[in-house]
Backbone as ProteinMPNN parsed JSONL, in Angstrom:
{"seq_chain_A": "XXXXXXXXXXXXXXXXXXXXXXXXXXXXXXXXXXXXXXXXXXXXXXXXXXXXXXXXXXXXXXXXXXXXXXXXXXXXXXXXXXXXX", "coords_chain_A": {"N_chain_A": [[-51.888, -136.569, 42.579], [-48.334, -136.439, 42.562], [-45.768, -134.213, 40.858], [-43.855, -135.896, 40.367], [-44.462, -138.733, 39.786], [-46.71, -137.983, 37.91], [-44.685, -137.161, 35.846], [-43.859, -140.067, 35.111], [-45.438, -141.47, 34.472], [-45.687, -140.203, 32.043], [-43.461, -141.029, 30.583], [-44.09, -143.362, 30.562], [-46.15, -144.274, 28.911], [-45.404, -142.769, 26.457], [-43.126, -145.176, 26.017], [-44.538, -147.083, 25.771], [-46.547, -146.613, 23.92], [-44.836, -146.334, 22.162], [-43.7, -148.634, 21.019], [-45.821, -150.058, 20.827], [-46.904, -148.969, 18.429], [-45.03, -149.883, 16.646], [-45.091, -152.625, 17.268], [-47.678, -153.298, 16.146], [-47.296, -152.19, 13.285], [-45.509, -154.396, 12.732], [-46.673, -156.602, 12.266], [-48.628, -156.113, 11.07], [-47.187, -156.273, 8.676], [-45.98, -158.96, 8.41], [-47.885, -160.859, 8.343], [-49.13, -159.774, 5.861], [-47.035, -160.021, 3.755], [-45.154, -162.627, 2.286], [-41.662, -162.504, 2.421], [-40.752, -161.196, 5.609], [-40.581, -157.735, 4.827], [-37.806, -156.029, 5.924], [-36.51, -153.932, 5.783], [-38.736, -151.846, 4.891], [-40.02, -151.486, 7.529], [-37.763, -150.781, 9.074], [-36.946, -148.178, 7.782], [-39.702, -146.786, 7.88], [-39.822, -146.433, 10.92], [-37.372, -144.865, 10.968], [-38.177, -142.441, 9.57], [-40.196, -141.762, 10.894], [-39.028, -141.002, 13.644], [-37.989, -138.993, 12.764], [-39.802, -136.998, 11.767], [-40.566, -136.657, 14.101], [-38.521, -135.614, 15.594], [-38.255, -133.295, 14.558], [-40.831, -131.745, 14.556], [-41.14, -131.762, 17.336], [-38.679, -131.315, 18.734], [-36.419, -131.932, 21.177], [-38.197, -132.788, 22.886], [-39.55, -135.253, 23.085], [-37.775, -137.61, 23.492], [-37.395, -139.561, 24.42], [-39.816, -141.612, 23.235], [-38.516, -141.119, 20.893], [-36.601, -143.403, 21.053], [-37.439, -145.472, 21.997], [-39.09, -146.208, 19.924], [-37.203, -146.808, 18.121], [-35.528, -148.917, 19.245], [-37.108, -150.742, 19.528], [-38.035, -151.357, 17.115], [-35.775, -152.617, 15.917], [-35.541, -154.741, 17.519], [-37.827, -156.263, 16.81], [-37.441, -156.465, 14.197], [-35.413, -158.033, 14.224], [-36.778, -160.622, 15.67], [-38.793, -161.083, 13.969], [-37.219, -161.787, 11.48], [-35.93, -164.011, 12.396], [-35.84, -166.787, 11.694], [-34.456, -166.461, 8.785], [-32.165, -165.309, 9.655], [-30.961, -167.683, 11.394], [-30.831, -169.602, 9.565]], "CA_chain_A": [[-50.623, -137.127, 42.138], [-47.277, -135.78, 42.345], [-45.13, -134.07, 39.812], [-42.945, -136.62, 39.903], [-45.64, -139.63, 39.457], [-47.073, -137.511, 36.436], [-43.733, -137.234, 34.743], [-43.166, -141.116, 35.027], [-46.711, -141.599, 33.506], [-45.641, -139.657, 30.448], [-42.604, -141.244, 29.89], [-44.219, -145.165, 30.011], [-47.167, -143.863, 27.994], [-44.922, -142.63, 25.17], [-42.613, -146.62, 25.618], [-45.981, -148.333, 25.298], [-47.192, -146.325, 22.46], [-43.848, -146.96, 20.447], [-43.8, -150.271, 21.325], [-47.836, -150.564, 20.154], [-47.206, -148.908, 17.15], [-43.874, -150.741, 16.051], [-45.757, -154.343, 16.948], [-48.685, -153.639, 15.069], [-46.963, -152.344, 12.055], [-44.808, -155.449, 11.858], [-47.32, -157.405, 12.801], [-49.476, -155.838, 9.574], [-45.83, -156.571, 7.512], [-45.631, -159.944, 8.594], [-48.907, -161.221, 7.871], [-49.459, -159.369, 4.369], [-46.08, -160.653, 2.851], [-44.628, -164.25, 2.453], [-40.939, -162.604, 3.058], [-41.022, -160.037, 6.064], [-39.959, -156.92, 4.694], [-37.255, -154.88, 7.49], [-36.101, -152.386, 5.39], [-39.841, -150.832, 5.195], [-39.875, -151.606, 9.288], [-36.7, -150.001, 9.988], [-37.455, -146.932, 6.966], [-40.961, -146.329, 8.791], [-39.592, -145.817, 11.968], [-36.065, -143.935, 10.676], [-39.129, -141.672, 9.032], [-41.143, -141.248, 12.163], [-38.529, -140.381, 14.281], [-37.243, -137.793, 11.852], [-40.676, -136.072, 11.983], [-41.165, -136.476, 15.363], [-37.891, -134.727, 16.029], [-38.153, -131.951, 13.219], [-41.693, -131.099, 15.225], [-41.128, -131.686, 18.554], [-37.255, -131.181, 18.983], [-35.726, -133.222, 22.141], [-39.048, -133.274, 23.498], [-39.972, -136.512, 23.287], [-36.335, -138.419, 22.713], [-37.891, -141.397, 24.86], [-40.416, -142.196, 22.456], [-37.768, -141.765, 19.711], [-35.298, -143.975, 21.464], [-37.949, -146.658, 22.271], [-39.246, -146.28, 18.588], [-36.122, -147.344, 17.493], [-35.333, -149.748, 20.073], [-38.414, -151.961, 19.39], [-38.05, -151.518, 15.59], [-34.559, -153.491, 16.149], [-36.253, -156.034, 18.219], [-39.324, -156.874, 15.625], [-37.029, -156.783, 12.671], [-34.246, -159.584, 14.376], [-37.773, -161.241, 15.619], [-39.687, -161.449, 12.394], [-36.4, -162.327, 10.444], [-35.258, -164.785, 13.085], [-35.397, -167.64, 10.461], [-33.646, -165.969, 8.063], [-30.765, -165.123, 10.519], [-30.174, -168.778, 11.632], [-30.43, -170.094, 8.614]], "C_chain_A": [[-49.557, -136.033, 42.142], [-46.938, -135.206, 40.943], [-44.853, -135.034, 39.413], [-44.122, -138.233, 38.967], [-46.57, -139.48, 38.203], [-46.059, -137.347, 35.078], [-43.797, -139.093, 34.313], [-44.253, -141.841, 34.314], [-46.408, -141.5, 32.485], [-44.71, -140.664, 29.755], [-42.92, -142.981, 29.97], [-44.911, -144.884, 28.976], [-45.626, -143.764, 26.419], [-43.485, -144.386, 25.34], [-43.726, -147.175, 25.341], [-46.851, -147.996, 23.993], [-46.366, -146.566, 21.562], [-44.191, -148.251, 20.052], [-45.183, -150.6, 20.527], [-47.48, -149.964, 18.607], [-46.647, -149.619, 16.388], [-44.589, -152.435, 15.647], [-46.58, -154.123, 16.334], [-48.035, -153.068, 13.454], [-46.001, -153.47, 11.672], [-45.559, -156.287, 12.413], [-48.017, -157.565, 10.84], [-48.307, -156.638, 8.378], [-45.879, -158.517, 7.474], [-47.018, -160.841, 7.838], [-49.428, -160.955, 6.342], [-48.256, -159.531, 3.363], [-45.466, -162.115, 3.609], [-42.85, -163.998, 3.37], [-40.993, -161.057, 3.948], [-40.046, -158.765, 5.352], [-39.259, -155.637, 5.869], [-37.262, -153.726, 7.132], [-37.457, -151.009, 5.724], [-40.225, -150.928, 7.146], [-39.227, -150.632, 9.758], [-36.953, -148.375, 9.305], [-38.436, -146.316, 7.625], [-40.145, -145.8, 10.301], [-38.399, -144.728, 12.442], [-37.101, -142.517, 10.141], [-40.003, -140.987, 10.009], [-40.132, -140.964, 12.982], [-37.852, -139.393, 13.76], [-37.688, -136.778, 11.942], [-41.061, -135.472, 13.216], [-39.838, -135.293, 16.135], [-37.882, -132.99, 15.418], [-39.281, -131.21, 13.907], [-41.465, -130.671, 16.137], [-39.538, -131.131, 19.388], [-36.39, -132.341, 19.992], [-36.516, -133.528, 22.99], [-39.259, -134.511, 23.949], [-39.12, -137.768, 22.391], [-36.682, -139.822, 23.604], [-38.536, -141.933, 24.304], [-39.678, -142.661, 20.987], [-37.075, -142.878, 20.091], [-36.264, -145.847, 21.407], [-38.634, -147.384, 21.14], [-38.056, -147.408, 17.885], [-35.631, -148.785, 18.063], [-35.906, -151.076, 19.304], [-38.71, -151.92, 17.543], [-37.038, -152.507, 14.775], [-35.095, -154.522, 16.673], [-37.469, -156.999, 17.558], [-38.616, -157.37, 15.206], [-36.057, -158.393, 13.156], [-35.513, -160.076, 14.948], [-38.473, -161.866, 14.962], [-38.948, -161.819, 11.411], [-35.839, -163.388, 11.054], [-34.829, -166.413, 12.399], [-34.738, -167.85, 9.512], [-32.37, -166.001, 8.168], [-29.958, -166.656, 10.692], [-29.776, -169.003, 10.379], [-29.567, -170.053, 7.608]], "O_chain_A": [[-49.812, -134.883, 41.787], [-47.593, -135.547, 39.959], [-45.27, -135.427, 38.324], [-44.306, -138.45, 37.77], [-47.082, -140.411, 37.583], [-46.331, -137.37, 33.877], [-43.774, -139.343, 33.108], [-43.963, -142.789, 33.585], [-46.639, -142.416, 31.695], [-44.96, -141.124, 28.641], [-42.112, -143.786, 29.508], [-44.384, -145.209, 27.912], [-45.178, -144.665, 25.709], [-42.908, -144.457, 24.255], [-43.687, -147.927, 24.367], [-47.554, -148.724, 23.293], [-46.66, -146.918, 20.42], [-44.769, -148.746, 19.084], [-45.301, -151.461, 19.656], [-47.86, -150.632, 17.645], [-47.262, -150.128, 15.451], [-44.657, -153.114, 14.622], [-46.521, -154.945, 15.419], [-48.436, -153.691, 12.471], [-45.652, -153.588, 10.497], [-44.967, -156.897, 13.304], [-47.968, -158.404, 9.94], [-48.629, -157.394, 7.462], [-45.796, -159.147, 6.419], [-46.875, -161.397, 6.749], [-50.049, -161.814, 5.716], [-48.444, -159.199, 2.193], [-45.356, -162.514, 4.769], [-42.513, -164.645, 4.361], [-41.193, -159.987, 3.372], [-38.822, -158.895, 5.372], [-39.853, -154.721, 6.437], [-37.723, -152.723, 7.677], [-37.401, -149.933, 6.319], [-40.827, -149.991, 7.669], [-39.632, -149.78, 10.549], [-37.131, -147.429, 10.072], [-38.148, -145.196, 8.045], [-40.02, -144.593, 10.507], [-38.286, -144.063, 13.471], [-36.583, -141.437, 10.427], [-40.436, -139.839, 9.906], [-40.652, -139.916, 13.363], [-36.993, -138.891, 14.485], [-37.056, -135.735, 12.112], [-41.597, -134.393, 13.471], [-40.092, -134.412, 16.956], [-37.544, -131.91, 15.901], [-39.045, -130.007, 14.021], [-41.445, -129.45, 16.293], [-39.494, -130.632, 20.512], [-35.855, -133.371, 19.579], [-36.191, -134.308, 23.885], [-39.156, -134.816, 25.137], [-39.383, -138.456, 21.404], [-36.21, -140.935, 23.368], [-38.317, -143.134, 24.458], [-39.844, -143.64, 20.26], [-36.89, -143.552, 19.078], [-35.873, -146.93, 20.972], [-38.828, -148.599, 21.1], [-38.193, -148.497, 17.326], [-35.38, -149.698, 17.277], [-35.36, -152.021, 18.735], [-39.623, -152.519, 16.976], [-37.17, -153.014, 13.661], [-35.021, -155.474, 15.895], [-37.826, -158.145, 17.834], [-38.539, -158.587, 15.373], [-36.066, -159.479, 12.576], [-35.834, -159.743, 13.807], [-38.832, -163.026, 15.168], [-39.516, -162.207, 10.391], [-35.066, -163.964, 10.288], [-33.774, -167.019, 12.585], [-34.344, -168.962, 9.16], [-31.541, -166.435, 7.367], [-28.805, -166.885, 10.327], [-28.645, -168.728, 9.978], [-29.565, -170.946, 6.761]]}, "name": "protein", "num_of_chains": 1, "seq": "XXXXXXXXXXXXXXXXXXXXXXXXXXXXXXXXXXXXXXXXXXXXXXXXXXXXXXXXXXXXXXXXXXXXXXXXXXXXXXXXXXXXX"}
């Protein structure tokens, strides 16, 4: 494999791992309370990308970005009842 073909690896790998972690923790949220709680959704992942930058620096700003992304996309998902209503 190329360089290039090994970079483009890294950078789905770290969207598919946000993405996996984000859905299963509001997955866990959703299921273990009656009303979904965002704040701890959006807090968790304002928390993990805090650490992840404080470690890593601008290393890995695609995983933050997609972190965040898909933490926005749960929360108007899992509140989508809420919203219309």
């Amino acid at each position: 494999m190329t360089q290039y073909n090994l970079e483009e690896i890294k950078l789905l790998n770290q969207f598919l791992f946000a993405l996996f972690i984000v859905a299963d923790f509001a997955l866990f949220l959703h299921f273990n309370h009656t009303i979904f709680p965002w704040f701890a959704l959006i807090g968790a992942a304002i928390g993990l990308s805090i650490i992840v930058v404080c470690w890593t620096g601008k290393k890995y700003t695609f995983f933050i970005a997609a972190l965040l992304v898909s933490t926005a996309l749960f929360s108007i998902v899992y509140n989508w009842q809420t919203i219309i209503h």
